[in-house]
N, CA, C and O of each residue as an XYZ file, in Angstrom:
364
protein
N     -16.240     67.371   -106.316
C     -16.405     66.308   -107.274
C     -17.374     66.770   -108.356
O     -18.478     67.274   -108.150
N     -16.868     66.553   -109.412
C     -17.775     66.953   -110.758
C     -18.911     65.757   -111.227
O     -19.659     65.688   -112.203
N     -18.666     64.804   -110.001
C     -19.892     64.125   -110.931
C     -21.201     63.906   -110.448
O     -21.382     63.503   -109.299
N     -22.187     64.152   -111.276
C     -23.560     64.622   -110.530
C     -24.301     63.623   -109.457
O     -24.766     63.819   -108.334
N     -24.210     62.532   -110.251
C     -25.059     61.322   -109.693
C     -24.397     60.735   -108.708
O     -23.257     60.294   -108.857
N     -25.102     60.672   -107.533
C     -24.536     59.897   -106.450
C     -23.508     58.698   -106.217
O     -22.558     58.442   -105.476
N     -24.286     58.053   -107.350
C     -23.363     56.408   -107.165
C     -21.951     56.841   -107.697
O     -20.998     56.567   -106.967
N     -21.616     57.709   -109.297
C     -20.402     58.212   -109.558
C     -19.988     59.085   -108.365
O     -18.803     59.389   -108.502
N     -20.476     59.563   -107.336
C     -19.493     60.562   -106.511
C     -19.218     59.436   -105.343
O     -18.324     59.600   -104.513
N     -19.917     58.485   -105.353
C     -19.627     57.169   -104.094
C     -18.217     56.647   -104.893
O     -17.210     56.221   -104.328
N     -18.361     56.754   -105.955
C     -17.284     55.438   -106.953
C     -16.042     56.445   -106.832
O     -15.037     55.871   -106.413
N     -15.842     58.048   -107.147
C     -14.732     58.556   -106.858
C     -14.508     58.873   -105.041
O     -13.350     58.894   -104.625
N     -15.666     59.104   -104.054
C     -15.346     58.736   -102.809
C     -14.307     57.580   -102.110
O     -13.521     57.537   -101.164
N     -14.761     56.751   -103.090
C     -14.463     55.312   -102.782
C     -12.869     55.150   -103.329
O     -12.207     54.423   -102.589
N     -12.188     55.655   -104.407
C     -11.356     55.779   -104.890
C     -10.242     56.374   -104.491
O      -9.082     56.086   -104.784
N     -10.704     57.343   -103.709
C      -9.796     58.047   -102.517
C      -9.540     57.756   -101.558
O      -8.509     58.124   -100.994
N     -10.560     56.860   -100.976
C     -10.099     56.234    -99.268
C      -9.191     55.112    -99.903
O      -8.278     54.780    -99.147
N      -9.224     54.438   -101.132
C      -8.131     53.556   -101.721
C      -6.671     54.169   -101.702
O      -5.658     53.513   -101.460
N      -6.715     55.706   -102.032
C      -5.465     56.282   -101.985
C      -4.800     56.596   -100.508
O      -3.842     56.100    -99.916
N      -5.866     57.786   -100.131
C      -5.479     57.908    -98.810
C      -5.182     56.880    -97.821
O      -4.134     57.239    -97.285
N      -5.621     55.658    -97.250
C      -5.490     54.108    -96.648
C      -3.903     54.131    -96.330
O      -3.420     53.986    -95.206
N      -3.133     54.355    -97.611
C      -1.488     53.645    -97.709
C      -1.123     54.605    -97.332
O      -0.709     54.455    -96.182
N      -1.003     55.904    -97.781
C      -0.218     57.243    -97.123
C      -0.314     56.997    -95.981
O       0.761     56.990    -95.381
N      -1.512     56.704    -95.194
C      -1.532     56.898    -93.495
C      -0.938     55.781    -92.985
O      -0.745     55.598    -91.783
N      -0.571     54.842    -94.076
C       0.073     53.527    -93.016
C       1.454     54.086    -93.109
O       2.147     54.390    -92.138
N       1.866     54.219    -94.645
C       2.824     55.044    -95.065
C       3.513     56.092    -93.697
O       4.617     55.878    -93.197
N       2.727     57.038    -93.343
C       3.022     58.100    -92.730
C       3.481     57.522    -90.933
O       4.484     57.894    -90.323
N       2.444     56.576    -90.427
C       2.155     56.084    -89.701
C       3.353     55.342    -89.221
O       3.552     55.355    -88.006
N       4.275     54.622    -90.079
C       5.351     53.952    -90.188
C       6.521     54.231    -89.735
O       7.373     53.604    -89.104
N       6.381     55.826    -90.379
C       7.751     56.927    -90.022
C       7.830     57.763    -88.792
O       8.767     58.179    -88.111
N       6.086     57.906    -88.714
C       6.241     58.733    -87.463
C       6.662     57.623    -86.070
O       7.536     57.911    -85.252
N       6.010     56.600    -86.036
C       6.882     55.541    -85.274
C       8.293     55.836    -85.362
O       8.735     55.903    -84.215
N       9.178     56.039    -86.208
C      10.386     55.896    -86.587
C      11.052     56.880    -85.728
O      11.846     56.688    -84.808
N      10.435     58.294    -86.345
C      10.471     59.384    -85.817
C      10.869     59.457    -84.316
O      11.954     59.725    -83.801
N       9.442     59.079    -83.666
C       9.563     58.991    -82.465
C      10.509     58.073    -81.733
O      11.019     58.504    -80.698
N      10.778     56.963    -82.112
C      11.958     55.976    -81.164
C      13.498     57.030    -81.386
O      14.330     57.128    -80.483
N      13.667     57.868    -82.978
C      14.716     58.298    -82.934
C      14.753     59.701    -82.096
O      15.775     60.323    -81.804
N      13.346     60.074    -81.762
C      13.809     61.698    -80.840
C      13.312     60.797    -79.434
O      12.803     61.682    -78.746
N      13.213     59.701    -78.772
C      13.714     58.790    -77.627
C      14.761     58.900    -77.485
O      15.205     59.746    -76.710
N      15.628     57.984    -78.266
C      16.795     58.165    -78.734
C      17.718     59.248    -78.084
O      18.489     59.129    -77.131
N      17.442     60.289    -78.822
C      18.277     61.935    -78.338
C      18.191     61.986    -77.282
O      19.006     62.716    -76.718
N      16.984     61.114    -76.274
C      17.124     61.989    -75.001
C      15.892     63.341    -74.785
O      15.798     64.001    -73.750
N      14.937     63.548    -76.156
C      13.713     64.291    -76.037
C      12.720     63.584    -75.437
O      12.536     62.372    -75.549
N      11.828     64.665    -74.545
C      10.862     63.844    -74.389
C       9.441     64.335    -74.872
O       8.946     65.455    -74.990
N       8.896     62.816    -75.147
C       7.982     62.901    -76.484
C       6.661     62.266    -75.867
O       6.492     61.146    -76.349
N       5.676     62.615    -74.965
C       4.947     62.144    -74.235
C       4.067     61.597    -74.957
O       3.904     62.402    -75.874
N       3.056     60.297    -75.205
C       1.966     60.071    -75.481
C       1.224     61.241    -75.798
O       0.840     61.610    -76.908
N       1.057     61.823    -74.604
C      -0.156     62.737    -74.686
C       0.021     64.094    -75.860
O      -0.772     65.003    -76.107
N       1.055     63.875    -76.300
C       1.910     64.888    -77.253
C       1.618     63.994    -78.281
O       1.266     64.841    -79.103
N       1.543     63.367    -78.628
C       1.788     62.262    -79.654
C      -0.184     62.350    -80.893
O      -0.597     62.643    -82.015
N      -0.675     61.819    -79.463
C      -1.917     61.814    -79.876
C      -2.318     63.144    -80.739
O      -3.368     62.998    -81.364
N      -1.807     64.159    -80.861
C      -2.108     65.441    -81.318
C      -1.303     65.379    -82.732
O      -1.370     66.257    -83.593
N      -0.612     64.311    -82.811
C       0.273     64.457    -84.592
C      -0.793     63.361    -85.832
O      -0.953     62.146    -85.945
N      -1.086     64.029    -86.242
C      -1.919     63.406    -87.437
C      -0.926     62.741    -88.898
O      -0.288     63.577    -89.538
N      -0.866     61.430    -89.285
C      -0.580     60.838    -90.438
C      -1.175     61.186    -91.928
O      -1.261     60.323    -92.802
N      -1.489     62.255    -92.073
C      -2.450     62.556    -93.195
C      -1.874     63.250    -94.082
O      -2.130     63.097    -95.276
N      -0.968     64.158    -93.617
C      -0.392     64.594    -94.925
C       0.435     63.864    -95.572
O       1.002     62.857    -95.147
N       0.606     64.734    -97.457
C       0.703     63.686    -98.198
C       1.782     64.617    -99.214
O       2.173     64.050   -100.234
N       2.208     65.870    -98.977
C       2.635     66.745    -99.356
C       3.883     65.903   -100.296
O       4.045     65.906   -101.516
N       4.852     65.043    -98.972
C       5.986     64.449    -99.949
C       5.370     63.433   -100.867
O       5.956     63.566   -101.942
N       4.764     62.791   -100.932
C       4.092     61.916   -101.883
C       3.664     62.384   -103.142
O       2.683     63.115   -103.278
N       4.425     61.952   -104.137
C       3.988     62.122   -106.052
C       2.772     61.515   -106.599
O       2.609     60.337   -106.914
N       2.079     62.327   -106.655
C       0.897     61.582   -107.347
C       0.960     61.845   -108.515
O       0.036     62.589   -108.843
N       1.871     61.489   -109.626
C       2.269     61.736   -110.664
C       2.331     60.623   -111.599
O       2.126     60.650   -112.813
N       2.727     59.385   -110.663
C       3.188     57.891   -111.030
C       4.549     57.996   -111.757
O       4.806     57.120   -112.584
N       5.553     59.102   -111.502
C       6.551     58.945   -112.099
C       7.415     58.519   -110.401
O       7.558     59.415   -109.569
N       7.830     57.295   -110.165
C       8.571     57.089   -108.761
C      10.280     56.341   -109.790
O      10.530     55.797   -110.866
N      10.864     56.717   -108.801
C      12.371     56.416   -109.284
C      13.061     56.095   -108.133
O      13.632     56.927   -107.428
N      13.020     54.837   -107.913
C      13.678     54.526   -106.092
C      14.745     53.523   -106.379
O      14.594     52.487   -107.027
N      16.247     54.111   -105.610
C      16.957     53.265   -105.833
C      17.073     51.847   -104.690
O      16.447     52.392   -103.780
N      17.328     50.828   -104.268
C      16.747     49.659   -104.003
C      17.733     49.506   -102.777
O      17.505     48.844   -101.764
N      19.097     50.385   -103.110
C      19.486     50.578   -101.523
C      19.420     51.786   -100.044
O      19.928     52.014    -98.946
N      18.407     52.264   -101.010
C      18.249     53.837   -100.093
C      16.548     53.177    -98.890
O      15.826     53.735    -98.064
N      16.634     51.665    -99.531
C      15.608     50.827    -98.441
C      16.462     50.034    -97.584
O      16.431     48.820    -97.784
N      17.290     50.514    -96.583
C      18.398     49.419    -95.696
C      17.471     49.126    -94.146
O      17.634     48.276    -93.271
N      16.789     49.883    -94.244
C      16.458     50.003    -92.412
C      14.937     49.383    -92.631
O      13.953     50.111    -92.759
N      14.875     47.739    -92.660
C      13.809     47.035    -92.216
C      12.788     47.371    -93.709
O      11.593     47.077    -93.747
N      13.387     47.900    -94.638
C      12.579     48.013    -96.017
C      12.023     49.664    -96.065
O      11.504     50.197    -97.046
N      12.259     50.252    -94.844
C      12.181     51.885    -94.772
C      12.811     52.890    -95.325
O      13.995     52.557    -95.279
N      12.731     53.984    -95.853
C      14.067     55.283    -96.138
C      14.546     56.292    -94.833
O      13.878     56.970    -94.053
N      16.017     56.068    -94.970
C      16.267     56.547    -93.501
C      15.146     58.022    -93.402
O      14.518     58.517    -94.337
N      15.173     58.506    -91.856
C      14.518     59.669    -91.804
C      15.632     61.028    -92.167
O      16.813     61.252    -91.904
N      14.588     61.734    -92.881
C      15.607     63.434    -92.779
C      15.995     63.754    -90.933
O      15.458     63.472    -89.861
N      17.037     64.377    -91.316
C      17.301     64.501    -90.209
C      18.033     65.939    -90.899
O      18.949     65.827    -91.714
N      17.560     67.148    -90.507
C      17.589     68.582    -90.839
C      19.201     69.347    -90.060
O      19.624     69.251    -88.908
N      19.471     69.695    -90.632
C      20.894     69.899    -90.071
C      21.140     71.348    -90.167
O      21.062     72.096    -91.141
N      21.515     71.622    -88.708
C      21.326     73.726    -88.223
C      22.126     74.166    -89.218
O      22.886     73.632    -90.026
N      21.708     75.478    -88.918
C      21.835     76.287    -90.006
C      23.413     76.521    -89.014
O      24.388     75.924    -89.471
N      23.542     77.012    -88.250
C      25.219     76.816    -87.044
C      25.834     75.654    -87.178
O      26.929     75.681    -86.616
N      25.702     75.102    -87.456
C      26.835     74.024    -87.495
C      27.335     74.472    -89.116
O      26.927     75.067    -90.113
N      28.908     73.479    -88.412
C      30.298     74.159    -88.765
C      30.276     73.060    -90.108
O      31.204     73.054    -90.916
């Protein structure tokens, strides 16, 4: 942080836990998702496995403010379906 005085580095501190907050509910949301859908398959996905995945990254998220979302790619409870990565072997 470039700014010298305490109270300005509290005020951009403070500005970031405003950002970061939603990503992790954000993130938090999907990885739920995540997990009921590799249930689902038949993987097993133990708690104790679980506790070790962190909501913090933010990599897919634009911090640009340019967002362009079309209004039906939200069908599943107001969510975007999950990627679901498809082998490089299949036909």
């Amino acid at each position: 942080m470039r700014d010298r005085s305490y109270e300005n580095q509290a005020y951009r501190a403070s500005g970031l836990n405003l950002l970061v907050a939603p990503i992790i509910l954000w993130n938090t949301r999907y990885l739920e998702l995540a997990y009921a859908e590799l249930a689902r398959r038949g993987m097993a996905v133990t708690p104790d496995l679980m506790k070790h995945v962190a909501p913090l990254g933010w990599e897919h998220i634009s911090l640009t403010g340019d967002y362009s979302w079309a209004i039906e790619e939200f069908g599943n409870g107001g969510m975007r379906p999950l990627h679901r990565p498809v082998s490089l072997l299949a036909a």
